[in-house]
Residue, then its C-alpha position, 0 to 999 in steps of 0.5 A: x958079688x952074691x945076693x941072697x934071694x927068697x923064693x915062694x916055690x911049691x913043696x914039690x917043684x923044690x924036691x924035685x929041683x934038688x933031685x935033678x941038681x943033685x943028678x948035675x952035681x949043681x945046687x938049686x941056686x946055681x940051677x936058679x942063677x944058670x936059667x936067669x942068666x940064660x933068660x936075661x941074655x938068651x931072649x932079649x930083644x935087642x933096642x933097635x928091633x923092628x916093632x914087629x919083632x919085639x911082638x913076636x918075643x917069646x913066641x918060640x923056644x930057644x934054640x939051645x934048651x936050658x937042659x936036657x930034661x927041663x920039660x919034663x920036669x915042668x910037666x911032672x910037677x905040674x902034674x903032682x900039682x894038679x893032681 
């Protein structure tokens, strides 16, 4: 089942989200649910984990990037942000 969603997103991240999904052939909310998927199921910690485990959560980047350009994306927009 699809739910709709509403997201508060800046101006310039959208534009070049849709340029980078134009590129996959992938709309933006398909973008948005690939990367919840992979961040729901990719970066769990499991329930049993020791708690030294659980705090070391996130301290290193996935073994598989989300997609080949995705740092660099984040950098130029943040770069357009702050500028």
């Amino acid at each position: 089942m699809t739910t709709k969603l509403t997201l508060s997103v800046d101006s310039a991240v959208i534009d070049l989200a849709k340029v980078w999904a134009r590129g996959r052939k992938k709309s933006v909310s398909a973008l948005v649910e690939d990367y919840l998927v992979h961040l729901t199921h990719a970066r769990q910690v499991p329930a049993d984990a020791p708690v030294w485990a659980s705090r070391l959560h996130g301290a290193c980047r996935p073994l598989v990037p989300l997609a080949d350009d995705t740092d660099s994306l984040i950098a130029d927009a943040l770069a357009e942000k702050h500028a």
